[in-house]
N, C-alpha and C positions, 0 to 999 in steps of 0.2 A: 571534628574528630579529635582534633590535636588539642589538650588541656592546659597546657606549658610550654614558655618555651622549649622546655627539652625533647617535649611527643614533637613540636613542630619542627625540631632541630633534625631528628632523627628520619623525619618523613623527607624531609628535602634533601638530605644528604643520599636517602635512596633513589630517587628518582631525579637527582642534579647528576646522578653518578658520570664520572667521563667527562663530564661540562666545565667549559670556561670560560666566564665566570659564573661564580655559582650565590644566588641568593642567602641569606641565611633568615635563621627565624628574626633576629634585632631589626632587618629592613625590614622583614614583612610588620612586623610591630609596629616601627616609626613609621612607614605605609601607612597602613589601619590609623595610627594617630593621630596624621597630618590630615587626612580624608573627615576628622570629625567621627570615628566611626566610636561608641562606648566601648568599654575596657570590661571586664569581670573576672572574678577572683579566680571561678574555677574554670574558664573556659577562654583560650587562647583567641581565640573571634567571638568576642563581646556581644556582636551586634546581633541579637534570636534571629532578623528574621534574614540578613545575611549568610549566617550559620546553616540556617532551612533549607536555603535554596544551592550551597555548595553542597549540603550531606546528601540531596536527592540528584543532583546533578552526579554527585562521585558513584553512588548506588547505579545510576542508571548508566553508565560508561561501558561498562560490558554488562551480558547476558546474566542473568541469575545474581546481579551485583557482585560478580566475584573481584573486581577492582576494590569494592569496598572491603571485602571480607579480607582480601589479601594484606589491604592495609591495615588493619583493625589485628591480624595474627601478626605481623610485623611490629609494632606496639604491645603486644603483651605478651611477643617471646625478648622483645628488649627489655619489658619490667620483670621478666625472669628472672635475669642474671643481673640487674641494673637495682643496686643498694639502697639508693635516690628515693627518697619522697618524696612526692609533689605537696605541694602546699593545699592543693583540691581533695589531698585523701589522707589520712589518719596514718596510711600504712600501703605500702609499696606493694603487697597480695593485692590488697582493695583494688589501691589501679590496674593490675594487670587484671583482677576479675570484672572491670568493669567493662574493657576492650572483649575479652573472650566470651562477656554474656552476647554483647551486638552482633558478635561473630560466629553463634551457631553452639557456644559452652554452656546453654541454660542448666544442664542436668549438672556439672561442675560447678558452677555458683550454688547451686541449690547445695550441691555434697559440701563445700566450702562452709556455707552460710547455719548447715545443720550442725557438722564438726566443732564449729567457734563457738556456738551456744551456752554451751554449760561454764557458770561462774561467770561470763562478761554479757550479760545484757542489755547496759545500756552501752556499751562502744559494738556489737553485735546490731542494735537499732542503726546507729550511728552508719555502722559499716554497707548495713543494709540501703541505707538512701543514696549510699554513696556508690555504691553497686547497681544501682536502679536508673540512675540519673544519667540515660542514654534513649537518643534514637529509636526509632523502628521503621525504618523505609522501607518499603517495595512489596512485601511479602504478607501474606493473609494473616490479619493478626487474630491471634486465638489467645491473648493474656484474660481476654476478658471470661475466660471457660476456664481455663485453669487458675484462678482467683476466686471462679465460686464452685472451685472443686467438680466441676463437670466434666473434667477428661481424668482418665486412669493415673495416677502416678504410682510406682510401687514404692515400698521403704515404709518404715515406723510413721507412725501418725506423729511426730513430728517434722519428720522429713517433708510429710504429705502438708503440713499447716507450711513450713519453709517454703512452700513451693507455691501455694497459695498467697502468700505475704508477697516475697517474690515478684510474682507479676501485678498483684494488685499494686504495690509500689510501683510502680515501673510504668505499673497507665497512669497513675496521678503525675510523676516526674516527668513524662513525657505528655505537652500540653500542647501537641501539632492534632491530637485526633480527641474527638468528641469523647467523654464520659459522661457514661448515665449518673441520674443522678440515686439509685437505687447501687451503685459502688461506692459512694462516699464513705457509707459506714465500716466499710470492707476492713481494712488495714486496722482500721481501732479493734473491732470484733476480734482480727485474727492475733494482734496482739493480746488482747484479754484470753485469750483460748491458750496460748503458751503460757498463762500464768498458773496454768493447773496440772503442768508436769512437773517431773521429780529433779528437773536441774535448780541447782543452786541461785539463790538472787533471782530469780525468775518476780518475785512480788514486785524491783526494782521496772519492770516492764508495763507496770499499771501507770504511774503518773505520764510515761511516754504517750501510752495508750490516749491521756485525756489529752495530750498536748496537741498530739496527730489529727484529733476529731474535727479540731475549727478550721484548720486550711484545706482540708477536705470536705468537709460541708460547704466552704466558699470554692471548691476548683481551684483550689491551690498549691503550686507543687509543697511539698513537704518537707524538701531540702532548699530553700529560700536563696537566691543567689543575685546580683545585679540584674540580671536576664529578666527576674520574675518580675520586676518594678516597671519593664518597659512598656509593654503595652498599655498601663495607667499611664505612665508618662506620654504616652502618643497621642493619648484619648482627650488630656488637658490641655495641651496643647495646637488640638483642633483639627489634626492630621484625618484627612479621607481615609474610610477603613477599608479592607478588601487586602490588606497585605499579610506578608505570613505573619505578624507579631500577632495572629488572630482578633484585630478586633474588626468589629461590626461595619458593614456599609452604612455611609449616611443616608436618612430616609427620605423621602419624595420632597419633601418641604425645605430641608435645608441642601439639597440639592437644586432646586430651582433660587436660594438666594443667591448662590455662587455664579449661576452661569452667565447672569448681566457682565460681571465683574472680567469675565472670561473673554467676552465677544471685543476685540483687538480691532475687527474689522470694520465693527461698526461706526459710524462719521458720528463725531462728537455734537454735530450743530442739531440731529436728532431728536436729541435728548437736553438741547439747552433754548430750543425755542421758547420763546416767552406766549402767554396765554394770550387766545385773542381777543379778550375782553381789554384788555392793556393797551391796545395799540391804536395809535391817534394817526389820520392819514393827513396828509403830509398839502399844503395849501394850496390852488391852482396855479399860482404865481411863483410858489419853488420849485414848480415839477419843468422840465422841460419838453419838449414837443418829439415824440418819438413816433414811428411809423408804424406801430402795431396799438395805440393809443386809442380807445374809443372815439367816436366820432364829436361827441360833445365837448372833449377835452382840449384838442386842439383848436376852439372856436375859438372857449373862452380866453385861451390862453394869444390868439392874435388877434383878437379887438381889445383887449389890455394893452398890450404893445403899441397897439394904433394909436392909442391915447396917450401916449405915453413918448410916444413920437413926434421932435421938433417940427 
């Protein structure tokens, strides 16, 4: 949730309220650092699949996530009044429309994102991923209906393409839920489709358009951040899959190499007996005479003696 220290600052100081002593965001930091946990430019907990499992956790705290939503309006009525820009966003609006799209403002980002249009199109692209680049826990998601224009929106046929760009951003930047692969071309289309209104620099939206198209044909978010390198990085590294950085379970074969490795309980001498084509048995005269001995053994082995005897 929290992007900077200052979202993290700001969240803990509401919920330390009264407390003594009170955390700050610098220990949670040094925390995270000392634990090994990665760092990312735009995201105050680094780690995706860490991130995952706190953002569904705070969602699901109370009923209808209103713990989440409460928090998410507490953050973007702070970037109201609050001057600050974070490093994560171009422009102190951005961040706060980024918190109030998670928190139930889509129809206000879209009015935000149509308003900006004219004359800045490529920091309007910019602002766009930067506005997208959020969440969706808990709640039926329907981005994928209003990106290919199957639900109602009213307003200008640009408003209506805004709104479409929009979510179809926003399932690419968000890469916890499946995208078909018949959306990839979405966001390039719906960029070339605003290069045929009457705003200003609007041509400037074409080379974005081709830029957008390869990290989208590969499922790739679009705003590029440390976050997106981790799951490759997990994957080289050898790491079992099945956790939130979404990568793959390993399959039947390299799961059965593992598990020898694994069995702790098994006795070591098992597995280190020597073949029994190797083994030479041992002379009548070095064995000694024991009570569970065949019967032939113990002959030979006391008329040796006999002989052998003053």
């Amino acid at each position: 949730m929290a992007h900077d220290l200052e979202c993290a600052e700001v969240l803990l100081r509401h919920h330390q309220a009264g407390r003594v002593p009170r955390l700050t965001a610098h220990e949670v930091t040094r925390l995270l650092d000392d634990t090994g946990r990665p760092s990312c430019e735009r995201h105050f907990t680094g780690d995706f699949g860490l991130r995952q499992l706190l953002v569904h956790r705070l969602y699901g705290l109370e009923r209808d996530g209103a713990a989440w939503h409460a928090d998410h309006h507490l953050l973007r009525d702070h970037h109201t009044v609050s001057d600050a820009s974070s490093g994560a966003f171009h422009s102190v609006t951005t961040h706060r429309m980024n918190h109030h799209l998670v928190s139930g403002g889509v129809d206000d980002a879209v009015r935000h994102l149509t308003a900006t249009l004219p004359g800045h199109p490529r920091q309007w692209c910019e602002e766009s991923l930067e506005t997208a680049q959020a969440p969706y826990p808990g709640r039926p998601d329907e981005r994928r209906k209003h990106a290919q224009g199957l639900l109602r929106v009213d307003g200008t046929a640009p408003r209506r393409t805004a709104d479409q760009l929009l979510h179809a951003v926003w399932l690419s930047e968000e890469p916890t839920r499946p995208t078909r692969r018949e959306m990839a071309p979405t966001p390039e289309q719906l960029l070339r489709q605003l290069t045929t209104t009457d705003f200003d620099s609007t041509a400037e939206l074409g080379p974005t358009a081709t830029k957008w198209s390869h990290p989208a044909a590969n499922k790739q978010p679009l705003l590029r951040c440390d976050c997106t390198h981790q799951p490759s990085r997990r994957r080289q590294q050898g790491y079992p899959a099945g956790y939130p950085d979404g990568t793959d379970y390993p399959d039947r074969e390299r799961s059965s190499t593992r598990r020898p490795a694994r069995r702790h309980s098994q006795p070591p001498v098992s597995t280190a007996s020597p073949p029994t084509s190797t083994r030479t048995p041992a002379t009548p005269t070095s064995r000694k005479p024991t009570a569970n001995a065949p019967p032939s053994t113990p002959q030979a082995t006391t008329s040796t003696h006999r002989k052998s005897a003053p």
